[in-house]
N, C-alpha and C positions, 0 to 999 in steps of 0.2 A: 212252264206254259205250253199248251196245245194250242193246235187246229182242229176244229172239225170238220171232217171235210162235206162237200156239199153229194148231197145225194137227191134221186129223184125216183119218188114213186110212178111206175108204169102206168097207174091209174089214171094219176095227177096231171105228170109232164108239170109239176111244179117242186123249185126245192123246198123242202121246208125250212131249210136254216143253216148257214154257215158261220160258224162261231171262234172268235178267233179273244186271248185275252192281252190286252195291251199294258205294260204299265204305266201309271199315272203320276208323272213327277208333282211334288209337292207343292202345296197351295193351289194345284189347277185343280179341271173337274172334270165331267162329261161333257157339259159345253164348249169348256176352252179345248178339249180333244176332237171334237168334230169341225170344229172351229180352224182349227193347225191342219187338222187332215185335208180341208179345203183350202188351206194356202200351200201345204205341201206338196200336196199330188202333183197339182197343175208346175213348180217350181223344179220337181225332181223329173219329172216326166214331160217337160216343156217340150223338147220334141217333136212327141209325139201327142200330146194334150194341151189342150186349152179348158181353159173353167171358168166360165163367167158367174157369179156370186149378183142375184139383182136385190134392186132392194121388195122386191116383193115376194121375198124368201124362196125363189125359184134359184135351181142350180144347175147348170147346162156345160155337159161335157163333152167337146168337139175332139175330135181326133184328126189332126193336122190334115190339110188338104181336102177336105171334106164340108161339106156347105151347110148338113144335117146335124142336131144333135146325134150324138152317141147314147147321150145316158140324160134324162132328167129329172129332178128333185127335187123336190116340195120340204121345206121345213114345217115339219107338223105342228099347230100351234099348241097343244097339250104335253110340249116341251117344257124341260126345264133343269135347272142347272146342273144338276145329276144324272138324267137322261136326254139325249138328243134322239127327234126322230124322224128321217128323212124319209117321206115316201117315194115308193119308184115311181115316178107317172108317165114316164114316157122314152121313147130314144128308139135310136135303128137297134139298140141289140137288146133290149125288153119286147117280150110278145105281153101286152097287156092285158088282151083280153083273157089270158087263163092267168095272168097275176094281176089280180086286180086290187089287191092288197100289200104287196110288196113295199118292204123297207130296208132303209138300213138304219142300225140302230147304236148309238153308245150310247152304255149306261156301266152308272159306276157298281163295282160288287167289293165285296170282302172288305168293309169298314174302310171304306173309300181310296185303298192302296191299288187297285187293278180299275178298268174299264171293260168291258167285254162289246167287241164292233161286233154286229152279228146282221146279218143277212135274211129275212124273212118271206118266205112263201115270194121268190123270184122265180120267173121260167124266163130263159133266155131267146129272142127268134131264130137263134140256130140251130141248126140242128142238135140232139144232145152228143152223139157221139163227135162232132164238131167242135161243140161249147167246151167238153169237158178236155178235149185235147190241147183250146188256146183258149178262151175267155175264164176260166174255171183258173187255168194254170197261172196266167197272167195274173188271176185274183190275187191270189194265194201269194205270190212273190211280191206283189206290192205293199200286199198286209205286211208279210215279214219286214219289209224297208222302212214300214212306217214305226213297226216295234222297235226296229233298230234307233230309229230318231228318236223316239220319245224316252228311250233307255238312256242316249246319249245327254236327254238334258236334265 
Protein backbone atom coordinates (compact mmCIF):
# COMPACT_ATOMS: atom_id res chain seq x y z
CA UNK A 1 0.00 0.00 0.00
CA UNK A 2 1.16 3.78 -0.96
CA UNK A 3 0.69 7.30 -0.49
CA UNK A 4 0.41 9.72 -2.95
CA UNK A 5 1.59 12.50 -2.09
CA UNK A 6 -0.21 15.85 -2.43
CA UNK A 7 1.11 18.22 -5.14
CA UNK A 8 0.09 21.44 -6.38
CA UNK A 9 0.03 23.02 -9.71
CA UNK A 10 1.65 26.73 -9.80
CA UNK A 11 -1.28 27.57 -12.10
CA UNK A 12 -3.91 26.31 -9.76
CA UNK A 13 -2.50 26.76 -6.07
CA UNK A 14 -4.94 23.86 -5.89
CA UNK A 15 -4.14 19.98 -4.88
CA UNK A 16 -5.57 17.86 -7.10
CA UNK A 17 -5.49 14.72 -4.97
CA UNK A 18 -4.06 12.89 -2.27
CA UNK A 19 -4.64 9.29 -2.30
CA UNK A 20 -3.91 7.03 0.41
CA UNK A 21 -5.33 3.05 0.36
CA UNK A 22 -6.78 1.76 3.65
CA UNK A 23 -7.66 -1.76 4.34
CA UNK A 24 -11.19 -2.67 5.06
CA UNK A 25 -11.84 -5.26 7.65
CA UNK A 26 -14.59 -7.66 6.77
CA UNK A 27 -18.25 -7.17 6.77
CA UNK A 28 -17.62 -3.23 6.82
CA UNK A 29 -17.61 -0.87 3.86
CA UNK A 30 -16.88 2.83 2.78
CA UNK A 31 -19.51 4.01 4.97
CA UNK A 32 -18.60 2.24 8.22
CA UNK A 33 -14.77 3.69 7.21
CA UNK A 34 -15.66 7.22 7.19
CA UNK A 35 -17.88 6.51 9.80
CA UNK A 36 -14.84 5.12 12.41
CA UNK A 37 -12.61 7.85 10.85
CA UNK A 38 -14.88 10.40 12.59
CA UNK A 39 -15.07 8.78 15.88
CA UNK A 40 -11.36 7.91 15.67
CA UNK A 41 -9.68 11.10 14.84
CA UNK A 42 -11.31 13.23 17.42
CA UNK A 43 -10.56 9.95 20.17
CA UNK A 44 -6.76 9.48 18.99
CA UNK A 45 -6.06 13.14 18.74
CA UNK A 46 -8.42 14.34 21.72
CA UNK A 47 -5.72 16.79 22.52
CA UNK A 48 -5.46 18.42 20.30
CA UNK A 49 -9.00 18.04 18.25
CA UNK A 50 -12.40 18.13 18.95
CA UNK A 51 -15.15 16.79 16.11
CA UNK A 52 -18.48 17.61 16.43
CA UNK A 53 -20.57 15.11 14.11
CA UNK A 54 -24.32 17.29 13.85
CA UNK A 55 -27.20 15.74 12.68
CA UNK A 56 -27.54 17.76 9.67
CA UNK A 57 -24.52 16.00 8.19
CA UNK A 58 -22.22 18.92 8.94
CA UNK A 59 -18.73 17.98 10.44
CA UNK A 60 -16.58 20.62 12.49
CA UNK A 61 -13.10 20.21 13.50
CA UNK A 62 -11.82 22.44 16.33
CA UNK A 63 -8.31 22.48 17.29
CA UNK A 64 -8.22 22.79 21.08
CA UNK A 65 -8.20 26.28 22.39
CA UNK A 66 -9.39 27.69 19.56
CA UNK A 67 -13.20 29.29 19.21
CA UNK A 68 -13.08 28.78 15.18
CA UNK A 69 -13.54 25.76 13.16
CA UNK A 70 -10.35 24.26 11.76
CA UNK A 71 -11.82 22.20 9.09
CA UNK A 72 -15.71 21.84 7.98
CA UNK A 73 -17.75 18.93 6.29
CA UNK A 74 -20.67 18.53 4.54
CA UNK A 75 -21.72 14.88 3.98
CA UNK A 76 -22.66 14.68 0.32
CA UNK A 77 -25.98 13.33 -0.03
CA UNK A 78 -25.20 11.14 -3.43
CA UNK A 79 -23.39 9.06 -0.80
CA UNK A 80 -23.54 5.72 -0.33
CA UNK A 81 -22.56 2.49 1.28
CA UNK A 82 -19.47 1.95 -0.92
CA UNK A 83 -18.58 5.46 -1.24
CA UNK A 84 -18.53 8.27 1.29
CA UNK A 85 -18.24 11.92 0.28
CA UNK A 86 -17.47 14.62 2.44
CA UNK A 87 -17.10 18.09 0.99
CA UNK A 88 -14.66 20.70 2.19
CA UNK A 89 -16.80 23.78 2.86
CA UNK A 90 -15.17 25.63 5.09
CA UNK A 91 -12.64 26.25 8.24
CA UNK A 92 -9.49 28.49 9.17
CA UNK A 93 -7.20 26.13 7.14
CA UNK A 94 -9.23 25.73 3.67
CA UNK A 95 -9.01 28.85 1.36
CA UNK A 96 -12.34 28.23 -0.23
CA UNK A 97 -12.52 30.32 -2.73
CA UNK A 98 -9.86 28.69 -5.22
CA UNK A 99 -11.30 25.03 -3.80
CA UNK A 100 -14.54 25.26 -4.23
CA UNK A 101 -15.01 21.87 -4.92
CA UNK A 102 -12.91 20.13 -2.48
CA UNK A 103 -13.59 16.66 -0.76
CA UNK A 104 -12.64 13.95 0.89
CA UNK A 105 -13.54 10.83 -0.15
CA UNK A 106 -13.83 6.88 0.86
CA UNK A 107 -14.62 4.56 -1.63
CA UNK A 108 -14.35 1.01 -1.75
CA UNK A 109 -11.77 -0.61 -4.75
CA UNK A 110 -10.46 -3.92 -5.51
CA UNK A 111 -13.71 -6.20 -4.96
CA UNK A 112 -14.41 -4.53 -1.82
CA UNK A 113 -10.99 -5.65 0.11
CA UNK A 114 -9.29 -2.05 0.21
CA UNK A 115 -10.99 1.57 0.52
CA UNK A 116 -9.06 4.29 -1.01
CA UNK A 117 -9.45 8.06 1.34
CA UNK A 118 -8.37 10.47 -1.09
CA UNK A 119 -8.39 14.28 -1.00
CA UNK A 120 -9.78 16.31 -3.99
CA UNK A 121 -9.04 19.59 -5.57
CA UNK A 122 -8.14 21.16 -1.64
CA UNK A 123 -5.94 24.52 -1.47
CA UNK A 124 -5.03 25.18 1.93
CA UNK A 125 -5.02 29.08 3.45
CA UNK A 126 -1.40 28.81 4.15
CA UNK A 127 0.91 29.45 2.55
CA UNK A 128 2.06 26.31 0.34
CA UNK A 129 5.60 26.26 1.40
CA UNK A 130 4.01 26.43 5.14
CA UNK A 131 1.22 23.72 4.38
CA UNK A 132 3.48 21.35 3.04
CA UNK A 133 6.04 21.73 5.84
CA UNK A 134 3.07 21.02 8.73
CA UNK A 135 -0.51 20.51 7.48
CA UNK A 136 0.49 18.19 4.48
CA UNK A 137 2.87 16.34 7.15
CA UNK A 138 0.43 16.09 9.88
CA UNK A 139 -1.92 14.63 6.97
CA UNK A 140 -0.05 12.05 5.95
CA UNK A 141 0.88 10.60 9.70
CA UNK A 142 -2.64 10.56 10.63
CA UNK A 143 -3.73 8.76 7.52
CA UNK A 144 -0.98 6.15 8.37
CA UNK A 145 -2.55 5.77 12.27
CA UNK A 146 -5.63 5.44 10.98
CA UNK A 147 -4.40 2.42 8.49
CA UNK A 148 -2.77 1.06 11.51
CA UNK A 149 -6.32 0.92 13.20
CA UNK A 150 -8.29 -0.55 10.82
CA UNK A 151 -5.45 -3.15 10.09
CA UNK A 152 -5.58 -3.98 13.74
CA UNK A 153 -9.27 -4.84 13.52
Amino acid sequence: PRSTPLYSSAASDVYKRQVQRLPLPKGKNAKWVAEEYLRWLPQTLKTIIRCDVKENKMVYFYLRLIAKPALILMLEDESSDNYRILKIVGGMLVNTEKSKTGRLEFREILNGSCVIAAIHDYSPRLPWYVYNLSQAIVHLLVMKAFKNHLAGL
